[in-house]
N, C-alpha and C positions, 0 to 999 in steps of 0.2 A: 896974856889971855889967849892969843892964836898959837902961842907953843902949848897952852896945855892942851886948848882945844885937840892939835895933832897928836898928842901923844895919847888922849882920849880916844884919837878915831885913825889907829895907823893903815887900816886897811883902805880910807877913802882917799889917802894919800897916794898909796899903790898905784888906785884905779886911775887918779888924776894923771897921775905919771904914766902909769901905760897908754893913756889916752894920747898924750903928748907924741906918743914916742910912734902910735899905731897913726898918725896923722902926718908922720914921716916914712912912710914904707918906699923903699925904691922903685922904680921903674920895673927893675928887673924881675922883681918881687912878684908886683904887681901883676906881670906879662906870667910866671907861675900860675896864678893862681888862676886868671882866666883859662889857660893850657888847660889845666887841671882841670876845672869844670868844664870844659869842653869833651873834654876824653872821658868825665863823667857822664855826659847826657848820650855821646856816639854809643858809649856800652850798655847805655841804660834802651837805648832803643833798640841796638842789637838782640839782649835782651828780649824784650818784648816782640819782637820778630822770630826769636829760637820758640819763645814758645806759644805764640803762634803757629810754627809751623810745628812743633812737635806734638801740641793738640790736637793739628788735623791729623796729623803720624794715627795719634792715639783714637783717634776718632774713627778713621780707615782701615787699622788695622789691629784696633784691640775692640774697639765697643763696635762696630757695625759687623763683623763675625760672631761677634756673643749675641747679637739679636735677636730672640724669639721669633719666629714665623709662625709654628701653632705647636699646640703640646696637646699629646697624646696621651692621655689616662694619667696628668701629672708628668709626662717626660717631654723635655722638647726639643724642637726641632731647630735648627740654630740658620740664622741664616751661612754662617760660613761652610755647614754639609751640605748646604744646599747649591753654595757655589762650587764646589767637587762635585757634587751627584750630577749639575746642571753641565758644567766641562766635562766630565766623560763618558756623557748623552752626546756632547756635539761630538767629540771625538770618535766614537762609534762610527755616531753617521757621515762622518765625512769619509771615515774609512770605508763604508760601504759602499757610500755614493762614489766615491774615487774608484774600485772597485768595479761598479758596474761600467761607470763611465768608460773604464778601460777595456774592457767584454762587450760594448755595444760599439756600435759605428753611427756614423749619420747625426739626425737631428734628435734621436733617442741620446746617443752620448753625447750631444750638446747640452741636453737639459740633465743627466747625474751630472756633468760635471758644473751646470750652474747650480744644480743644487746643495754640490760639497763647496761650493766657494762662498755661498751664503750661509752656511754651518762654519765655515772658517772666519768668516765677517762677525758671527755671531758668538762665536768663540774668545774675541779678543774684548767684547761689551759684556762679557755677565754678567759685572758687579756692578756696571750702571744701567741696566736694562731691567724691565721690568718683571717680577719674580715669572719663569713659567710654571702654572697653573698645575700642569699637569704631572710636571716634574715632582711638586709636591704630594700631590695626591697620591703617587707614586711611594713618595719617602711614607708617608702616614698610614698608607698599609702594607709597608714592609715594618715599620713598625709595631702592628696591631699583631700580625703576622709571631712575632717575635715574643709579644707579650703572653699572645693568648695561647703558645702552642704548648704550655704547660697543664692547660686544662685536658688535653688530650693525652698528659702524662708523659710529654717527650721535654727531651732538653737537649744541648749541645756542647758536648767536653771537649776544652781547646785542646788535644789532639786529633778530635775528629774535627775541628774548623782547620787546623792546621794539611790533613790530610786530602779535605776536599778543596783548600787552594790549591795545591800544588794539582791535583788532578785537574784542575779547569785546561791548565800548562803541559798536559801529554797527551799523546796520540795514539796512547796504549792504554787500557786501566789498568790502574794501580787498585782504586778498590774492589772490595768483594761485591761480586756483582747481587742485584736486589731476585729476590724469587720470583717468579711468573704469578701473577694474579690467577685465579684459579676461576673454569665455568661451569655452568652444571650441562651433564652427559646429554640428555635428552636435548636441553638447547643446545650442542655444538654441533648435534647430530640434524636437525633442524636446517643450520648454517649450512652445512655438510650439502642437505638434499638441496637448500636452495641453489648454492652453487653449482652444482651437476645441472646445467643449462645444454638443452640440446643444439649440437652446433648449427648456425643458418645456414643452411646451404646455398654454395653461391649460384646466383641466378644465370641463366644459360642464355647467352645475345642473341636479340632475334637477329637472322639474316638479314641483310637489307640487298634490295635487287638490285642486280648487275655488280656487286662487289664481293668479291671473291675471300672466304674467313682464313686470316694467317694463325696457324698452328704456333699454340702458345710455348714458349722456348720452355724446356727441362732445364730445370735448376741443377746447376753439380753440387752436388751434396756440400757441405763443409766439412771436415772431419773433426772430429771431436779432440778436446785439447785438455788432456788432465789437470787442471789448474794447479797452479805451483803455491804448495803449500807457503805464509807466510810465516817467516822467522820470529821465534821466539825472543823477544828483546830481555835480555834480564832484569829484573827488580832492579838493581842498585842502580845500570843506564838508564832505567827508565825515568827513575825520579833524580838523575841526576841531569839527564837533557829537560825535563820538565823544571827543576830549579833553574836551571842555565836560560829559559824562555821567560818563566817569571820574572828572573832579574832583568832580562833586555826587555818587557813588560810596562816593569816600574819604571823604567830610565825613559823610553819612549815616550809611554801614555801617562803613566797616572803622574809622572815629575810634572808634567804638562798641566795635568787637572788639578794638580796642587794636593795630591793623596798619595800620604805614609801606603805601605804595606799592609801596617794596623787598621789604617782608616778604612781598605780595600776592603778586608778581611771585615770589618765592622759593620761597613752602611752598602757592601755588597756579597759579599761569600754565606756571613751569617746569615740573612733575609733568604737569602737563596738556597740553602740546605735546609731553613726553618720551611719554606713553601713544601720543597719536594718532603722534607716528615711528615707535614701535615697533609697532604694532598694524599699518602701512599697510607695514611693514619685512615683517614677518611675512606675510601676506595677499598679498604678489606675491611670495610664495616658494611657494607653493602650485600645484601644478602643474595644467592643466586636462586631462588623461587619464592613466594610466598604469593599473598593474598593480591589476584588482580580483577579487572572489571575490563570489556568490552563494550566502548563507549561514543558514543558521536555527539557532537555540540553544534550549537547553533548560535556565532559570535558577532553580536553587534557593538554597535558604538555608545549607544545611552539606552537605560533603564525602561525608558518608556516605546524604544524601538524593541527591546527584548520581554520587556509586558505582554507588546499586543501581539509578536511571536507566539510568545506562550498561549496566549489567550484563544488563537486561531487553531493551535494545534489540538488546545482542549476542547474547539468545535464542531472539531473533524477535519481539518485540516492535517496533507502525511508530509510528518518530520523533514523527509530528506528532503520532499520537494520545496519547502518553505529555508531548509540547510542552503536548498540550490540556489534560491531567489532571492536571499536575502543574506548570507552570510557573509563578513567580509571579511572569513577567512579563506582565501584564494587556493589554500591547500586544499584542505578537507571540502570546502564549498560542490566542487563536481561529483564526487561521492556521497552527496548527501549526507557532509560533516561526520562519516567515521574518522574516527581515532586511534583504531586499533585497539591492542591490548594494552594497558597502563595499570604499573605497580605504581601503589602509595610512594609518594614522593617528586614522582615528577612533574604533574602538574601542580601550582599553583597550591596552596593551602588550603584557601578559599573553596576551589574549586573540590580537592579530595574532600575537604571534611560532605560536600553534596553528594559527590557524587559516589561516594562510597558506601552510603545512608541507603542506597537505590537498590531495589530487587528488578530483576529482569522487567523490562519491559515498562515501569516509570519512568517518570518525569518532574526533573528537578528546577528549581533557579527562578528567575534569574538571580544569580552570583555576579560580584563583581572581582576581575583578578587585574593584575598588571595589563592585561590584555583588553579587556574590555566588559561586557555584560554576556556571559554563558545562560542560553538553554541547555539543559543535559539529558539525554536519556543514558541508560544502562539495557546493553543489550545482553551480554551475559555476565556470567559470575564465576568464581577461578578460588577457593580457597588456598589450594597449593599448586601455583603453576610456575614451570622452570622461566624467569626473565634471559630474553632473546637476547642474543651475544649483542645484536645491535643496542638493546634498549639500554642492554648492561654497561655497554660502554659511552653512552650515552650520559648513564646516571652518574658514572666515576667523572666524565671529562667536567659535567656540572658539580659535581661535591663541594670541592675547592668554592668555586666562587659564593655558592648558596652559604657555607661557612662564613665567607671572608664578609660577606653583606649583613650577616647577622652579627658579625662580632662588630664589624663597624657601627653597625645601628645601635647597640650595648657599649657601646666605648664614648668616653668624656675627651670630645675634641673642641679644645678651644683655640679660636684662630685670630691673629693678631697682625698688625699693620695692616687692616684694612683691607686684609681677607677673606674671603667667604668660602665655603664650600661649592664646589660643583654639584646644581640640582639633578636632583632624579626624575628622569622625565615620567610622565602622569601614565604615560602607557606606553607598552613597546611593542615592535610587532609581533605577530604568532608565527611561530617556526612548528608546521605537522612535527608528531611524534616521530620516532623512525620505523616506527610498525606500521605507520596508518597506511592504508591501500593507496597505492600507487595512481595519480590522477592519471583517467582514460586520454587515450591520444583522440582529439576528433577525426571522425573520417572524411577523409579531404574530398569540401566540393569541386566535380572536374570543370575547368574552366572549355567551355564550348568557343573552338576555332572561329574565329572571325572570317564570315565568309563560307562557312562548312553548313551543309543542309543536316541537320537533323535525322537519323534514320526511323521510319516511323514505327513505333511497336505492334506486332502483327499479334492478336489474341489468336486463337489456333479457334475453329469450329468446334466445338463437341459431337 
């Protein structure tokens, strides 16, 4: 019965017997096998340690440089440009502040040189330090910069990014240089007569008694020195010493900030040719006469201080002297809030759409601008009048910016890791026109000697 049983069930025979046999394993066997899973669990934790640490690898330096900081109309900002853009900010300024430190003496080049050593301290923390603010706001409208200067129909072909790197790197132009912004005849002529200042004559030293006047020494002339024309450097040295700077450039600075060539050319060269198009786009869009107004205001703080302004002027109250006594624009205030002459454009929005509306001799507002709450009058009126080289370069140095704050107020920026935007403050100060009348010098009261009798004024008899 137990042989057929076995031959019915050969495989539990097997098992029996291997059981026997796995119940006699050697020593030696045995001392195996523990080895063996020993050097199994050392590898298994090694293991777990590689990647551990190659997580944080990937952590440092593949995911926290892809990092978003903010994106600009859908494009963004990565934190890894930010640590280039941010190292060679420090690097500038340590070269400058090293620089001066070197050019001062004393406790002046005590303080550049503490201030390049703290740009050097800060240099070595960027990517544990917290994002600088400004740096970004920086990167986000050289961005906007870039995006928008196609509305004004310009762009940028990589042989003209190619040629404006290499000219940052020489000391001679290479490009064709830009035309002279053009002004109109009668305003240069203007300029012309202002300048022709008659010269002060110098004043003649009273004598003082008992001290004898020494005759002031005769100059010996200089002679005159034909300056020595400088040498033409040829094209091919020129961008051949300019490639040779670029390269010691890159190996110096930007290997330091952790910026390719390309990246130079990307998040610094491009932004930088995109401003000077648009800046020089904008600036011959600017007209050289048209429609102006002669103007004075009267600039307070709140609505209800620029009400009863208005209100007292409307009762007979005169403009300037109410400009004088109340305005706290410290410019125009002494003149009784002239302005001068102003083309559309320069002030305020707010303010042109008023004060443009005005025929001589009205009174507009109160408006409210960046500045604060405007009374306005209009003194006279200008259909076609040539703008003042001052006004005009005035209007060009502002184009640029008035652009870059409108496109920024129209552009989709969204900010991340718990970033915000930097506010605009509620009001900024007022800076006079550059036409408005020049504030009067007071006439200095004389301070009466201590001790000194008065001399008495004598009316004469009739």
């Amino acid at each position: 019965m137990l042989e057929r049983i076995r031959r019915w069930l050969p495989g539990q025979r097997e098992v029996a017997q291997a059981g026997v046999r796995s119940r006699r394993v050697p020593r030696r066997e045995r001392e195996r096998v523990r080895e063996r899973a020993a050097l199994i669990g050392v590898a298994t934790i090694l293991a777990i340690v590689a990647l551990l640490l190659s997580g944080g690898a990937v952590y440092q330096y593949w995911y926290l440089p892809r990092q978003v900081i903010v994106e600009v109309n859908g494009e963004p900002i990565t934190r890894g440009d930010y640590w280039k853009m941010r190292k060679l900010e420090l690097l500038n300024q340590i070269s400058q502040y090293q620089q001066l430190a070197n050019l001062t003496t004393g406790q002046q080049s005590a303080q550049y040189q503490q201030l390049a050593d703290q740009a050097r301290e800060q240099l070595q923390t960027v990517e544990e330090d917290p994002i600088n603010q400004p740096t970004v706001e920086q990167m986000v409208d050289d961005l906007i910069v870039v995006q928008r200067m196609g509305q004004l129909g310009l762009s940028i072909d990589p042989s003209e990014l190619e040629e404006n790197t290499l000219s940052l790197f020489s000391s001679v132009p290479i490009l064709t240089p830009t035309p002279t912004l053009g002004v109109d005849p009668t305003a240069a002529a203007w300029a012309t007569a202002t300048a022709a200042i008659t010269p002060t004559p110098t004043p003649t030293p009273t004598p003082q008694p008992g001290v004898t006047p020494m005759p002031s020494p005769t100059a010996t002339p200089t002679p005159s020195v034909t300056p020595t024309a400088t040498p033409t450097v040829p094209p091919e040295e020129a961008r051949a010493t300019a490639t040779a700077l670029m390269g010691e450039y890159h190996d110096t600075v930007l290997d330091q900030a952790g910026l390719s060539l390309e990246d130079f050319k990307r998040l610094v060269v491009r932004p930088l040719l995109a401003r000077e198009k648009v800046q020089r786009a904008l600036e011959e869009q600017i007209p050289l006469r048209g429609k102006q107004i002669h103007a004075r205001h009267i600039l307070l703080a709140t609505r209800e201080a620029a009400e009863q302004a208005l209100a007292d002027i409307q009762n007979g109250a005169d403009f300037a002297t109410v400009a004088k006594e109340r305005s706290i624009d410290s410019d125009t205030a002494p003149n009784g809030g002239d302005l001068g002459w102003l083309p559309r454009g320069y002030m305020p929005p707010e303010f042109d759409a008023v004060a443009f509306s005005l025929q001589p001799g009205e009174i507009g507002g109160p408006v409210q601008t960046i500045y604060g709450w405007h009374v306005i009058q209009v003194l006279e009126r200008d259909a076609d009048r040539p703008i003042s080289l001052r006004m005009l370069e005035a209007l060009r140095s502002r184009a640029f910016q008035q652009w870059l704050e409108e496109q920024r107020r129209t552009s989709t920026i969204e900010w991340h890791l718990g970033l915000t935007p930097v506010p605009t403050p509620a009001t900024q100060p007022f800076v006079a026109p550059p036409d408005a009348p020049p504030t009067p010098t007071p006439t200095p009261t004389p301070t009466p000697t201590p001790g000194a009798q008065e001399t008495p004024v004598v009316t004469p008899t009739p």
